[in-house]
PDBQT receptor file of N, H, CA, C and O in Angstrom, charges set to zero:
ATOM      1  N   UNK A   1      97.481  93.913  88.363  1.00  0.00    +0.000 N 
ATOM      2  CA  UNK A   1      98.365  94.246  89.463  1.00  0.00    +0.000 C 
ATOM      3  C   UNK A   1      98.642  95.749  89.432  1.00  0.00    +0.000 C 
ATOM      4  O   UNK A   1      98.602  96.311  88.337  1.00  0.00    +0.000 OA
ATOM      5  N   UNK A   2      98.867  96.321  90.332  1.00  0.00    +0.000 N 
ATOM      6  H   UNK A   2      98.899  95.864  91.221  1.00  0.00    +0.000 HD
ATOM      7  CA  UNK A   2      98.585  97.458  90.578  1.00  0.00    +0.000 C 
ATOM      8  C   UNK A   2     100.386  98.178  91.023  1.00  0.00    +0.000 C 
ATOM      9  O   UNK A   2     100.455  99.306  91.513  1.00  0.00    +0.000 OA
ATOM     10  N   UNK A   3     101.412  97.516  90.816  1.00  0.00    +0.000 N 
ATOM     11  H   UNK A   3     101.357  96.601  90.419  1.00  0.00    +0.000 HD
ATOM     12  CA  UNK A   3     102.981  98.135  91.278  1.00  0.00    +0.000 C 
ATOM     13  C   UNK A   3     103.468  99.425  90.659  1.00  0.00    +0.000 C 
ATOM     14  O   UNK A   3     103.204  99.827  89.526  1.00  0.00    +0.000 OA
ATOM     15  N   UNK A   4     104.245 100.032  91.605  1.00  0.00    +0.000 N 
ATOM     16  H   UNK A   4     104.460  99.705  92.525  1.00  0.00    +0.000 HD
ATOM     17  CA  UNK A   4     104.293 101.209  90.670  1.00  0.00    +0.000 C 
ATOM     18  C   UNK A   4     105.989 101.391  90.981  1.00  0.00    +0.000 C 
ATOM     19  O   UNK A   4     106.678 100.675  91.708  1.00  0.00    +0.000 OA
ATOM     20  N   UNK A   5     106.358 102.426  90.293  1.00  0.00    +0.000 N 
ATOM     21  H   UNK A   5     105.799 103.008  89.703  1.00  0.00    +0.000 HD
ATOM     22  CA  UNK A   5     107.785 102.371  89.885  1.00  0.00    +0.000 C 
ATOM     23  C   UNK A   5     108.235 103.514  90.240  1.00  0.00    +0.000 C 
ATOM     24  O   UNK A   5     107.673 104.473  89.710  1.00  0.00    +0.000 OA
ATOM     25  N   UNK A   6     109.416 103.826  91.270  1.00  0.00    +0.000 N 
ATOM     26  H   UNK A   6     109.872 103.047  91.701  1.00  0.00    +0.000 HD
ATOM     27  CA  UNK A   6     109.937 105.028  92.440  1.00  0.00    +0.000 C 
ATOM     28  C   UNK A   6     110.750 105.388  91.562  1.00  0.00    +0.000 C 
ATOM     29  O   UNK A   6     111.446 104.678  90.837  1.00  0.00    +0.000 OA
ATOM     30  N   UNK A   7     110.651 106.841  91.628  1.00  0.00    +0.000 N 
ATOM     31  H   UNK A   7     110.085 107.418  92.217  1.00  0.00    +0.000 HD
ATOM     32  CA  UNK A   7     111.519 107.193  91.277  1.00  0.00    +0.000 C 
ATOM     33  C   UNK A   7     112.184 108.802  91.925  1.00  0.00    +0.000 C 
ATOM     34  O   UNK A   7     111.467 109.537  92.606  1.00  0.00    +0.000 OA
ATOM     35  N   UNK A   8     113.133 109.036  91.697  1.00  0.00    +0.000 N 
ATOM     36  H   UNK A   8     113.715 108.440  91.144  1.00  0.00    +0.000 HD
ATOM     37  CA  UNK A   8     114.035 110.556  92.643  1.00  0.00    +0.000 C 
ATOM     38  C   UNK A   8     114.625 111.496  91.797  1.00  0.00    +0.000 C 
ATOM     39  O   UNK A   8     115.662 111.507  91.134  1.00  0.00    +0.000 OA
ATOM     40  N   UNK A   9     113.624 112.358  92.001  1.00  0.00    +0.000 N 
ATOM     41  H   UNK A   9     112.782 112.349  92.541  1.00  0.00    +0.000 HD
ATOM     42  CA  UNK A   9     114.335 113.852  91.112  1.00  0.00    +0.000 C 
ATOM     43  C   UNK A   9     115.142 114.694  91.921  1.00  0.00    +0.000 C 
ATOM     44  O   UNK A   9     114.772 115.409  92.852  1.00  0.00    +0.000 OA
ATOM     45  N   UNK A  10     116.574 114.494  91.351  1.00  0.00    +0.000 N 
ATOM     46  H   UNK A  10     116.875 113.913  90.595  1.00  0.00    +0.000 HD
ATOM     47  CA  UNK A  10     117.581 115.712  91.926  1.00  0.00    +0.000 C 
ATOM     48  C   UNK A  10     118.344 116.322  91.030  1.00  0.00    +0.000 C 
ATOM     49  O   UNK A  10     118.998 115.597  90.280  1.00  0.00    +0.000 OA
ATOM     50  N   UNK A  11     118.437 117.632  90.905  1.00  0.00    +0.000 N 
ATOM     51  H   UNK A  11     117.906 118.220  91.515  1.00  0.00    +0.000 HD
ATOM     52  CA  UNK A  11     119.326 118.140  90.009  1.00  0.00    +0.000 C 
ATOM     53  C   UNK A  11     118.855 118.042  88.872  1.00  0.00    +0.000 C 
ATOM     54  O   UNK A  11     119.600 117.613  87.990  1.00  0.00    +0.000 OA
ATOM     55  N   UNK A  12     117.353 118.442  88.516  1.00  0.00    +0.000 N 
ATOM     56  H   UNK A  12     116.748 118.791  89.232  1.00  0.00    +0.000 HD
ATOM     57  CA  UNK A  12     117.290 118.079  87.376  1.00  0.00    +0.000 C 
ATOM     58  C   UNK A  12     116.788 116.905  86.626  1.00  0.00    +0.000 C 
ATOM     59  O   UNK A  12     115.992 116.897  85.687  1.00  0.00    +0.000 OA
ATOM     60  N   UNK A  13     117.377 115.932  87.191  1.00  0.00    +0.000 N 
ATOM     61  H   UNK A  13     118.024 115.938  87.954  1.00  0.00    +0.000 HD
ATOM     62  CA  UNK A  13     117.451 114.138  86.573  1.00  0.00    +0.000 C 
ATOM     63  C   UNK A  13     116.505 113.197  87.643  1.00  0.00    +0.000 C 
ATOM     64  O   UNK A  13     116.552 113.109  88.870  1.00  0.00    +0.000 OA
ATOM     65  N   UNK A  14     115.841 112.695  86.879  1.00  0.00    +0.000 N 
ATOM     66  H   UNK A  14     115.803 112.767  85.883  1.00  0.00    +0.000 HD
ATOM     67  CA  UNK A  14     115.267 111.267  87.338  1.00  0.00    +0.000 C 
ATOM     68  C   UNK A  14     115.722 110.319  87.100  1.00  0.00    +0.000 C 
ATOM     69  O   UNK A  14     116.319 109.907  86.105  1.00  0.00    +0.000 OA
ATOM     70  N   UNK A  15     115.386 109.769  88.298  1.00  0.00    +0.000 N 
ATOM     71  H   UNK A  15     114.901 110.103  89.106  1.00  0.00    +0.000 HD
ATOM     72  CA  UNK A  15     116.699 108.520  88.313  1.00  0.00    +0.000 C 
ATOM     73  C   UNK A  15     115.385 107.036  89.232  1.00  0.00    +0.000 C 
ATOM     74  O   UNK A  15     115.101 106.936  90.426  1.00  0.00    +0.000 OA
ATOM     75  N   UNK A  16     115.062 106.443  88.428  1.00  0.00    +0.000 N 
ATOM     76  H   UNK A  16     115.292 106.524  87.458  1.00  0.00    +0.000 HD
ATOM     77  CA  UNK A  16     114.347 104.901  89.255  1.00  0.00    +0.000 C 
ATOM     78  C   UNK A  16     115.199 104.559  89.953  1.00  0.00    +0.000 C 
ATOM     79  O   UNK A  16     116.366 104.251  89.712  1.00  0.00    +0.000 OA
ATOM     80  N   UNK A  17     114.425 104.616  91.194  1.00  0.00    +0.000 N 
ATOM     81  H   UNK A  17     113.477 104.866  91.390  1.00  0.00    +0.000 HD
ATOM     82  CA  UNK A  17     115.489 103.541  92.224  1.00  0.00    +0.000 C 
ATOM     83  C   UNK A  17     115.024 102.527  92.515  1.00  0.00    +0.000 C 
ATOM     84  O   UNK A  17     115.694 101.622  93.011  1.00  0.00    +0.000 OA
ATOM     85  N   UNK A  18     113.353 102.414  92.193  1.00  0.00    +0.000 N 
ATOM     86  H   UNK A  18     112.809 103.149  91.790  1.00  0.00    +0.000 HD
ATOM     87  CA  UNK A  18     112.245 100.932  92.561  1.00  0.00    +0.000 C 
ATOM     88  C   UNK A  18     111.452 100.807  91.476  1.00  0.00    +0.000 C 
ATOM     89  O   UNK A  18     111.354 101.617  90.555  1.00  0.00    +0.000 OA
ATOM     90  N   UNK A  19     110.793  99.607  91.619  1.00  0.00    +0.000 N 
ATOM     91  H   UNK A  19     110.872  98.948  92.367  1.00  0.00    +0.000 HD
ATOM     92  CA  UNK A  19     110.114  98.815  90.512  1.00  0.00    +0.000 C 
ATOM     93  C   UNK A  19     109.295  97.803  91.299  1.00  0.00    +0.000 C 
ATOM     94  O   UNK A  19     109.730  97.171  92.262  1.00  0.00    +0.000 OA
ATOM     95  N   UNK A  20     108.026  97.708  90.781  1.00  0.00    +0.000 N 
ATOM     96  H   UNK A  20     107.673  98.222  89.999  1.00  0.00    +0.000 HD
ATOM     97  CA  UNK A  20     107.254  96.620  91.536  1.00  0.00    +0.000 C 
ATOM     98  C   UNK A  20     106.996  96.999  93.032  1.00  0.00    +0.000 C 
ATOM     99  O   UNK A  20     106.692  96.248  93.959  1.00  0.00    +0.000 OA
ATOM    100  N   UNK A  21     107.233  98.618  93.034  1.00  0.00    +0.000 N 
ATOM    101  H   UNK A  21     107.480  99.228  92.281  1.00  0.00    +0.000 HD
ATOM    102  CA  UNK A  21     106.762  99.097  94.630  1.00  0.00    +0.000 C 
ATOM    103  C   UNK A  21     104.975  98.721  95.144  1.00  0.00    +0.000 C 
ATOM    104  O   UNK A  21     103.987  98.980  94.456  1.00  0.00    +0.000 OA
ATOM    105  N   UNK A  22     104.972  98.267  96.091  1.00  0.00    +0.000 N 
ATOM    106  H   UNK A  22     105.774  98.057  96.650  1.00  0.00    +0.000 HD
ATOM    107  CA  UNK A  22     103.395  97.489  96.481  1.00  0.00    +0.000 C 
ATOM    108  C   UNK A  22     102.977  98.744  97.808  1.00  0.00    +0.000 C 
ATOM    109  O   UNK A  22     101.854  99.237  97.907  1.00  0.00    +0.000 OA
ATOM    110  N   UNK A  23     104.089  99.066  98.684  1.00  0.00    +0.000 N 
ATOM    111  H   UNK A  23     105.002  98.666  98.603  1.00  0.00    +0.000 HD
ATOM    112  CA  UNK A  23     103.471  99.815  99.910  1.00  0.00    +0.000 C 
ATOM    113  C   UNK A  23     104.449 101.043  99.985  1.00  0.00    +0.000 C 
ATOM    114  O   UNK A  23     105.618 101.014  99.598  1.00  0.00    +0.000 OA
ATOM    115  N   UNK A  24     103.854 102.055 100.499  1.00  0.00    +0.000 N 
ATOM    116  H   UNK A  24     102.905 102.079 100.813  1.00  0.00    +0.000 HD
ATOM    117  CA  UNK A  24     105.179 103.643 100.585  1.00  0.00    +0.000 C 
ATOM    118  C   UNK A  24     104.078 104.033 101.981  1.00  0.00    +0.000 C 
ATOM    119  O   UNK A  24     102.929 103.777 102.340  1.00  0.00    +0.000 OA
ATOM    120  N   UNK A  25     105.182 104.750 102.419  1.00  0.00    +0.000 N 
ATOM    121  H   UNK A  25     106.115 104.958 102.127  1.00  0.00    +0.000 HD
ATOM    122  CA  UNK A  25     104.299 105.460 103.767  1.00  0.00    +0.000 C 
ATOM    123  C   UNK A  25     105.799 106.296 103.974  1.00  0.00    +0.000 C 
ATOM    124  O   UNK A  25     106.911 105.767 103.987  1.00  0.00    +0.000 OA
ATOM    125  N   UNK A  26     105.462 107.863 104.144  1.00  0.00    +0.000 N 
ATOM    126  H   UNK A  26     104.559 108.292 104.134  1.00  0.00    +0.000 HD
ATOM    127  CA  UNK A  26     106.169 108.933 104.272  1.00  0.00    +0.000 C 
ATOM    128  C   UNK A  26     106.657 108.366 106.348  1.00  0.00    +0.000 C 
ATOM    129  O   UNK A  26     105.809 107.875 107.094  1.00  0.00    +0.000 OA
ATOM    130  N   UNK A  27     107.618 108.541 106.628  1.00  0.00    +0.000 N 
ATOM    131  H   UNK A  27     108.307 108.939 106.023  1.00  0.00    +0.000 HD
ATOM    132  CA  UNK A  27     107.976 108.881 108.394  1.00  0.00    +0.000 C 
ATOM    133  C   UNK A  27     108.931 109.611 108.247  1.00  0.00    +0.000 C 
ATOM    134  O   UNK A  27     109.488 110.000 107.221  1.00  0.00    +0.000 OA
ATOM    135  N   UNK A  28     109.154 109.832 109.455  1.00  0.00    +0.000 N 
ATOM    136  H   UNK A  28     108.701 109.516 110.288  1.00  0.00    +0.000 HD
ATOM    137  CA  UNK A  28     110.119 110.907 109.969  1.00  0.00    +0.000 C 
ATOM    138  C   UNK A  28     111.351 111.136 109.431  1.00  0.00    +0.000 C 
ATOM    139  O   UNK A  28     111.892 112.226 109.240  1.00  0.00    +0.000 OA
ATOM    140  N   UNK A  29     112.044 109.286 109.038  1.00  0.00    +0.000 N 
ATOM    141  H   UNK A  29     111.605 108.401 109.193  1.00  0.00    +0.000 HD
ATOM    142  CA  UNK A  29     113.284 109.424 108.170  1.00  0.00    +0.000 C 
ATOM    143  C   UNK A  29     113.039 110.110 106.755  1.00  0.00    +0.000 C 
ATOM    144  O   UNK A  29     113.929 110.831 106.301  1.00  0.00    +0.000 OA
ATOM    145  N   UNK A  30     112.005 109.934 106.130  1.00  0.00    +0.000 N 
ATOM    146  H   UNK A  30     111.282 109.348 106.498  1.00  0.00    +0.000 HD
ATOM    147  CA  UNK A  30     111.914 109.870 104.672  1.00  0.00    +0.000 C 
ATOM    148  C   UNK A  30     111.144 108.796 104.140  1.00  0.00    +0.000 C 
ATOM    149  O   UNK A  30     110.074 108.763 104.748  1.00  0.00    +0.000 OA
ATOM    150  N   UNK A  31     111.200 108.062 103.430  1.00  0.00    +0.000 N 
ATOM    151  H   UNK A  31     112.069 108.088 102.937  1.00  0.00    +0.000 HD
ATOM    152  CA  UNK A  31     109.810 107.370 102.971  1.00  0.00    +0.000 C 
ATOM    153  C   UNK A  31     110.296 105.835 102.949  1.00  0.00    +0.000 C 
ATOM    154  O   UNK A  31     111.287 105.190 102.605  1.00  0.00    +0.000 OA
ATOM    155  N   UNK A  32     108.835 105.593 103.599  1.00  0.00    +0.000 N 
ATOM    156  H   UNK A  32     108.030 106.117 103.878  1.00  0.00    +0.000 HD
ATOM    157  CA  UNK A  32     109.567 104.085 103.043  1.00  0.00    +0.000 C 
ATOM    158  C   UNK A  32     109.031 103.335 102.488  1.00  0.00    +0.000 C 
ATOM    159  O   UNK A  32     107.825 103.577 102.449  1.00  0.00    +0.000 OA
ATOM    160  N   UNK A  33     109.509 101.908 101.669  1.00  0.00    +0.000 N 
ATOM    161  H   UNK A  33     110.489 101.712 101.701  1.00  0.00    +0.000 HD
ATOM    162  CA  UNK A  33     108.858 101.402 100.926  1.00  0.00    +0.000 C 
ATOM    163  C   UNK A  33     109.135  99.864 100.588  1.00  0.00    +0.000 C 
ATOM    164  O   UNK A  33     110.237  99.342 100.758  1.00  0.00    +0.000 OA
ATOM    165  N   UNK A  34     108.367  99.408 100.248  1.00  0.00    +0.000 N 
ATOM    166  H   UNK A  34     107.472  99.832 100.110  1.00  0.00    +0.000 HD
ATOM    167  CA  UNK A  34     108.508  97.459 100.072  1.00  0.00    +0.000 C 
ATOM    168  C   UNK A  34     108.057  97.540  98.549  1.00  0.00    +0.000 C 
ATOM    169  O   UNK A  34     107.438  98.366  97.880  1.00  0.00    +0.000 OA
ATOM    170  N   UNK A  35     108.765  96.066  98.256  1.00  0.00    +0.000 N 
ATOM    171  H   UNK A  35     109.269  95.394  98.800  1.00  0.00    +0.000 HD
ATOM    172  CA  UNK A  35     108.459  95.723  96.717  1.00  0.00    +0.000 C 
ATOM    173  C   UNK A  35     108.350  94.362  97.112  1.00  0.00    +0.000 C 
ATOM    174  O   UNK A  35     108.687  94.200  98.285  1.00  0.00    +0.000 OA
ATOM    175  N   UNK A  36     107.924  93.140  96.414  1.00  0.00    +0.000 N 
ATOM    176  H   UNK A  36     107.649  93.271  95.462  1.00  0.00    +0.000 HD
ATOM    177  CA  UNK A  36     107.474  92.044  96.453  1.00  0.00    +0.000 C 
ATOM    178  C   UNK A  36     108.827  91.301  96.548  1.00  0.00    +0.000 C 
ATOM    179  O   UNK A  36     108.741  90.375  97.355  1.00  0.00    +0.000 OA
ATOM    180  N   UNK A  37     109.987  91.406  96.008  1.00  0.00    +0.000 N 
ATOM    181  H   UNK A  37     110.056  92.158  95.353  1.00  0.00    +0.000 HD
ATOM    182  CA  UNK A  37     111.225  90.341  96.706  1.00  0.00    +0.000 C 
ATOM    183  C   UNK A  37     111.956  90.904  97.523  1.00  0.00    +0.000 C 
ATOM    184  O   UNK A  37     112.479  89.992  98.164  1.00  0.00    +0.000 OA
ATOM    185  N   UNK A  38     112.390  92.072  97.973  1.00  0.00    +0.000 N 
ATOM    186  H   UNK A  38     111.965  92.812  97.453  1.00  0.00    +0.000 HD
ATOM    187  CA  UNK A  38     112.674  93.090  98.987  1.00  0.00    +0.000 C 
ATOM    188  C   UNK A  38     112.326  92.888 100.525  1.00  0.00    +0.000 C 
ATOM    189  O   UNK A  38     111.308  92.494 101.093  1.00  0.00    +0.000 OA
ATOM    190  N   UNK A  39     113.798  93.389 101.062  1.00  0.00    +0.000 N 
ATOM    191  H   UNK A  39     114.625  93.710 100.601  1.00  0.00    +0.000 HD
ATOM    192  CA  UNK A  39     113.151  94.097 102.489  1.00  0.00    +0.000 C 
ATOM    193  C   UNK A  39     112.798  95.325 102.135  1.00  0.00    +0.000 C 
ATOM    194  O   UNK A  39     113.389  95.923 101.236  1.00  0.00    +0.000 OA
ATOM    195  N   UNK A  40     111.769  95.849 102.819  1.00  0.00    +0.000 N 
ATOM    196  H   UNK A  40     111.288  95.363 103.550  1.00  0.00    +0.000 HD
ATOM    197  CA  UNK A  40     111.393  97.336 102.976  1.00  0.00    +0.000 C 
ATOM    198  C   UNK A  40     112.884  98.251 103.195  1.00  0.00    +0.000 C 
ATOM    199  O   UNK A  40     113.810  98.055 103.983  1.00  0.00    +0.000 OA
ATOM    200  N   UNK A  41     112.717  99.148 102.317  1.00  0.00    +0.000 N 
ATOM    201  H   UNK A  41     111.965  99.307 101.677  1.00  0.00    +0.000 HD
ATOM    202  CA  UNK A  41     113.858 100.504 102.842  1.00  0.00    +0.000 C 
ATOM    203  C   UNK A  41     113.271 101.585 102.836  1.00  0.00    +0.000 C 
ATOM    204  O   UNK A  41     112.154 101.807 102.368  1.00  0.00    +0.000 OA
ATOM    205  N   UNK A  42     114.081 102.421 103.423  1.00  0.00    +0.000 N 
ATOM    206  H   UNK A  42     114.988 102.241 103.803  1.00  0.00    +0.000 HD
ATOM    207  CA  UNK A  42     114.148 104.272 103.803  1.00  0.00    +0.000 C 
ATOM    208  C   UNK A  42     114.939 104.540 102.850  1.00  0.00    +0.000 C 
ATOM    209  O   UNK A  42     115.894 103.877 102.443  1.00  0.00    +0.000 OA
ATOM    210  N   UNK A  43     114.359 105.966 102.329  1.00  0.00    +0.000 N 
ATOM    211  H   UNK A  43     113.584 106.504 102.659  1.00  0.00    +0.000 HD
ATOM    212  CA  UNK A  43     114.998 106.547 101.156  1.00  0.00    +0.000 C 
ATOM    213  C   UNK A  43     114.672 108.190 102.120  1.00  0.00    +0.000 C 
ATOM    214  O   UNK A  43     113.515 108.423 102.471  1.00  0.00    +0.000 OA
ATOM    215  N   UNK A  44     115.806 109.199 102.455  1.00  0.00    +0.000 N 
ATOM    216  H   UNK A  44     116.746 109.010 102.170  1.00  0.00    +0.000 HD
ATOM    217  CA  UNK A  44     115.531 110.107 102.796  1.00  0.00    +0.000 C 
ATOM    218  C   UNK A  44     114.965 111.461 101.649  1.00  0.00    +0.000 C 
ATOM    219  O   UNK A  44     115.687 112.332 101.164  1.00  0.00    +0.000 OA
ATOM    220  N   UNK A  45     113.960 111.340 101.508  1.00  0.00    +0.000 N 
ATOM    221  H   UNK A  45     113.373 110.633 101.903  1.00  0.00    +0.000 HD
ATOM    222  CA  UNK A  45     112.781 111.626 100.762  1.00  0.00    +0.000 C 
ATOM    223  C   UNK A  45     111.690 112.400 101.185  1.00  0.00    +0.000 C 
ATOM    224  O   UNK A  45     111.380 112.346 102.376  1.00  0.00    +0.000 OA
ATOM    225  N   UNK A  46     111.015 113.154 100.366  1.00  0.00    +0.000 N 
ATOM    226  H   UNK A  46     111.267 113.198  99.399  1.00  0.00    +0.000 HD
ATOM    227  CA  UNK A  46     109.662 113.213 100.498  1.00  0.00    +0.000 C 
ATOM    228  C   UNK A  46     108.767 113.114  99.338  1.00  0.00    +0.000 C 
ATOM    229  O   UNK A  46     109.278 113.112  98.217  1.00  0.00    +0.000 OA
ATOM    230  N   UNK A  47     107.443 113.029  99.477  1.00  0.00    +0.000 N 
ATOM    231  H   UNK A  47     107.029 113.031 100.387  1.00  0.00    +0.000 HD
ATOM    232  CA  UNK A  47     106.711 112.394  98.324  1.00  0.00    +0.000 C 
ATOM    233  C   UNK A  47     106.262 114.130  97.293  1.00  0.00    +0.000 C 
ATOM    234  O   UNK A  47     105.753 115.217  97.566  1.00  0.00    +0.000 OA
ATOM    235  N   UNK A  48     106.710 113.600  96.353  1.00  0.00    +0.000 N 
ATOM    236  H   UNK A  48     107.124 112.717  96.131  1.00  0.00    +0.000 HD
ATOM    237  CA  UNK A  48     106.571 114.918  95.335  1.00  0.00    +0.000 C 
ATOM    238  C   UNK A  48     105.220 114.613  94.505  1.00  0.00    +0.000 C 
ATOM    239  O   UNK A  48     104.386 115.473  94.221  1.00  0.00    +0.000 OA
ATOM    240  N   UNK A  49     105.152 113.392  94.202  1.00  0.00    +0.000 N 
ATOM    241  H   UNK A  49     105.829 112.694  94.433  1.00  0.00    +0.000 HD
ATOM    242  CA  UNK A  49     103.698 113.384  92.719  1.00  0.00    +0.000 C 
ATOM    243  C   UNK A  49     103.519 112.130  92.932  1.00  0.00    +0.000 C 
ATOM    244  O   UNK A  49     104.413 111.440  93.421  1.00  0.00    +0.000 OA
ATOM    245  N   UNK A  50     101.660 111.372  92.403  1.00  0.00    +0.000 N 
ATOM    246  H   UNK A  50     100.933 111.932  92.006  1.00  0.00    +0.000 HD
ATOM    247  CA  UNK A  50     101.665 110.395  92.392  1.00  0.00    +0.000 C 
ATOM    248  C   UNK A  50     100.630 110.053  91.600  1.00  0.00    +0.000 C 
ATOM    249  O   UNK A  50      99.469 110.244  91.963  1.00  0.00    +0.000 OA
ATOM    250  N   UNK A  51     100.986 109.434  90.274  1.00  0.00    +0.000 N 
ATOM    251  H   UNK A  51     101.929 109.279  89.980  1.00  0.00    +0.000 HD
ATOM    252  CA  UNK A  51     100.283 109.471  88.384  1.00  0.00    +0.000 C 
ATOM    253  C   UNK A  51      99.959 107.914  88.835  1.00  0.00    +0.000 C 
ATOM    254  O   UNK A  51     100.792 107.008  88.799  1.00  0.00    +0.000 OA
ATOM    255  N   UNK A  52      98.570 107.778  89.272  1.00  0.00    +0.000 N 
ATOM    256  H   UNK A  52      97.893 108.514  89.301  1.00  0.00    +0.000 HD
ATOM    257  CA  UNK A  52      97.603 106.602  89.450  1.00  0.00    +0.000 C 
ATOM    258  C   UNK A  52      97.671 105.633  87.857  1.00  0.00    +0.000 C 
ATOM    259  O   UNK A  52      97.782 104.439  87.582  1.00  0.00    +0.000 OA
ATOM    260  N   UNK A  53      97.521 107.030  87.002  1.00  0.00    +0.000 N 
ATOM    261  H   UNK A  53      97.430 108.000  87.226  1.00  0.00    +0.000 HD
ATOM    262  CA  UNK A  53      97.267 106.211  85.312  1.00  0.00    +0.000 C 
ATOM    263  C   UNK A  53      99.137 105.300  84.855  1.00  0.00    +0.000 C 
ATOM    264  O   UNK A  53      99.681 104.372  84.257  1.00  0.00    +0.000 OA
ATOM    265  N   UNK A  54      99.291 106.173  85.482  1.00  0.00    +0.000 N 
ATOM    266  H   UNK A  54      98.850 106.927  85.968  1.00  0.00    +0.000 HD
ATOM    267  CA  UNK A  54     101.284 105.135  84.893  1.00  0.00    +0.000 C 
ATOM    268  C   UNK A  54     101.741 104.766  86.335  1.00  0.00    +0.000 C 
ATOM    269  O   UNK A  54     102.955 104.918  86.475  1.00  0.00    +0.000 OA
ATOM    270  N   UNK A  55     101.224 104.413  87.214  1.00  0.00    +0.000 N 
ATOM    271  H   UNK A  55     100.238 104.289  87.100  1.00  0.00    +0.000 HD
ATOM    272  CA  UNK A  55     101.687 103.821  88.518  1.00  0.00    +0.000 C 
ATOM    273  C   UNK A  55     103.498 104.331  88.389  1.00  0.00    +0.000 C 
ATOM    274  O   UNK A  55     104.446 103.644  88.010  1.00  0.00    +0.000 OA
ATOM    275  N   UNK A  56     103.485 105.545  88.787  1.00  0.00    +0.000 N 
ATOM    276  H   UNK A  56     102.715 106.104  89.096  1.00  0.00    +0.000 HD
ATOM    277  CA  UNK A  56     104.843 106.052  89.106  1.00  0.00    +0.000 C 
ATOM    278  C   UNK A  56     104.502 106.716  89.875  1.00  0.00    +0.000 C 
ATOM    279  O   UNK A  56     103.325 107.042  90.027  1.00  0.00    +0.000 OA
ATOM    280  N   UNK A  57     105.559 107.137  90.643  1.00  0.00    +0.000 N 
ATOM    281  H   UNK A  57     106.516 106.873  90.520  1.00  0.00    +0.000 HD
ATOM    282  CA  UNK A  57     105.567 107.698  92.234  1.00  0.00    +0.000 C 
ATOM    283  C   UNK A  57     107.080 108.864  92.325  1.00  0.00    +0.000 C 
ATOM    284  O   UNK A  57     108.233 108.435  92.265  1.00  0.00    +0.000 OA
ATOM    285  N   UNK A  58     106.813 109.977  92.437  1.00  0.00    +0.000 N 
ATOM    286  H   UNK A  58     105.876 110.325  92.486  1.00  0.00    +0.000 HD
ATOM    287  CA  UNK A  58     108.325 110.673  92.114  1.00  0.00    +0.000 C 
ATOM    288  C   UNK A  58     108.539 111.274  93.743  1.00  0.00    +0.000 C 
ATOM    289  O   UNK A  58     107.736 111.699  94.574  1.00  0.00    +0.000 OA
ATOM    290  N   UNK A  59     109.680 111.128  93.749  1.00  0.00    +0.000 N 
ATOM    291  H   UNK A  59     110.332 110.783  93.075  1.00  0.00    +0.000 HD
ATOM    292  CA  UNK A  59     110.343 111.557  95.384  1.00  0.00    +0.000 C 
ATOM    293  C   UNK A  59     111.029 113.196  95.057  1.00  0.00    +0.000 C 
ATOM    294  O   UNK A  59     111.063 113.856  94.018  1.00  0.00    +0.000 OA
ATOM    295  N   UNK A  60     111.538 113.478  96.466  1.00  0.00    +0.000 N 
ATOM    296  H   UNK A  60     111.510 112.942  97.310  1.00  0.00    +0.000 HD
ATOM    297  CA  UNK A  60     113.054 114.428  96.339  1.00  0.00    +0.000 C 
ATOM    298  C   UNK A  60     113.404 114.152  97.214  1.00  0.00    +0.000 C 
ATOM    299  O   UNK A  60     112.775 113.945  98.251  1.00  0.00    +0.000 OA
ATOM    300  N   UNK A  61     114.841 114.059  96.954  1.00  0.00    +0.000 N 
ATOM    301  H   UNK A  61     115.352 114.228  96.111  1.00  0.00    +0.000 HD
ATOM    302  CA  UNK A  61     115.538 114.260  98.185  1.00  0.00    +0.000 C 
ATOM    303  C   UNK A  61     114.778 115.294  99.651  1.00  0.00    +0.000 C 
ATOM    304  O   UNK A  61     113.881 116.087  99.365  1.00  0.00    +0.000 OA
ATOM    305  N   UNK A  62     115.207 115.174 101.015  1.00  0.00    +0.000 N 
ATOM    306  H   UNK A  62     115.935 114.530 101.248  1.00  0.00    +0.000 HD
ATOM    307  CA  UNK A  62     114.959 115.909 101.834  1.00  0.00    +0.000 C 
ATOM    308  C   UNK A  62     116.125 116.803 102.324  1.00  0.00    +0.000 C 
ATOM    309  O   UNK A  62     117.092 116.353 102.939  1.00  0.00    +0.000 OA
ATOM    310  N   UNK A  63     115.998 117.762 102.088  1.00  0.00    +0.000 N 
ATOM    311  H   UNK A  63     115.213 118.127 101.588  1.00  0.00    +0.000 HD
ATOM    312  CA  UNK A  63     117.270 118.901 102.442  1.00  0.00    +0.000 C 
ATOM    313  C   UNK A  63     117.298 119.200 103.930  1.00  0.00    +0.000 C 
ATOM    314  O   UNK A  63     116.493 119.718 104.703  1.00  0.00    +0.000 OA
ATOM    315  N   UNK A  64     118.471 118.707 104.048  1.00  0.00    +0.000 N 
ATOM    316  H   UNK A  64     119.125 118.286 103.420  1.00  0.00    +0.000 HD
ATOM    317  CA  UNK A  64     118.879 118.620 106.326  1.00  0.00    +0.000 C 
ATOM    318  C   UNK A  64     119.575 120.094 105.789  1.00  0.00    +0.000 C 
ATOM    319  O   UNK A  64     120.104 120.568 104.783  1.00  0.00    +0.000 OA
ATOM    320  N   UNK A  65     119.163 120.505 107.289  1.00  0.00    +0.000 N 
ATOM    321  H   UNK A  65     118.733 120.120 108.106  1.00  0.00    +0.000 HD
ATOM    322  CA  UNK A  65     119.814 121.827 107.485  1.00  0.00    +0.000 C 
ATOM    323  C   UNK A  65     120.949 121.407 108.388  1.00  0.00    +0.000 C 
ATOM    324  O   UNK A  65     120.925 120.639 109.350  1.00  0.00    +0.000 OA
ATOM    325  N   UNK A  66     122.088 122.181 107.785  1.00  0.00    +0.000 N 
ATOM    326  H   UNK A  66     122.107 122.805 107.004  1.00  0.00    +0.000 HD
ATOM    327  CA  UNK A  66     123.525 121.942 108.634  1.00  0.00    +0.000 C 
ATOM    328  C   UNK A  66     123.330 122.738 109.769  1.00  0.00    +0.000 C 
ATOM    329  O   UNK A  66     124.204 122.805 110.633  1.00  0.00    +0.000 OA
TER     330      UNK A  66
């Protein structure tokens, strides 16, 4: 099985927010993503790295301009 495990660097710190992620696709909100017992969510994000050999996936936050 092939799942890989989300995770969000801010400030420094990584922090998992998913596990058993199966599908990601970047849109307009930020990224989104399904895991096998889950509804799909939006994480306002963009895709930073993606390590095929340790199925991890690292985000960042997306910085809105005020």
């Amino acid at each position: 099985m092939c799942q890989a495990k989300l995770y969000l660097v801010q400030d420094g710190k990584r922090e998992m927010v998913a596990e058993d992620v199966i599908a990601l696709e970047e849109t307009a909100d930020g990224v989104r993503f399904a895991t096998f017992f889950e509804d799909p969510k939006t994480l306002p994000a963009r895709l930073v790295a993606v390590d095929f050999l340790k199925h991890v996936v690292t985000l960042e936050p997306i910085q809105r301009e005020a």
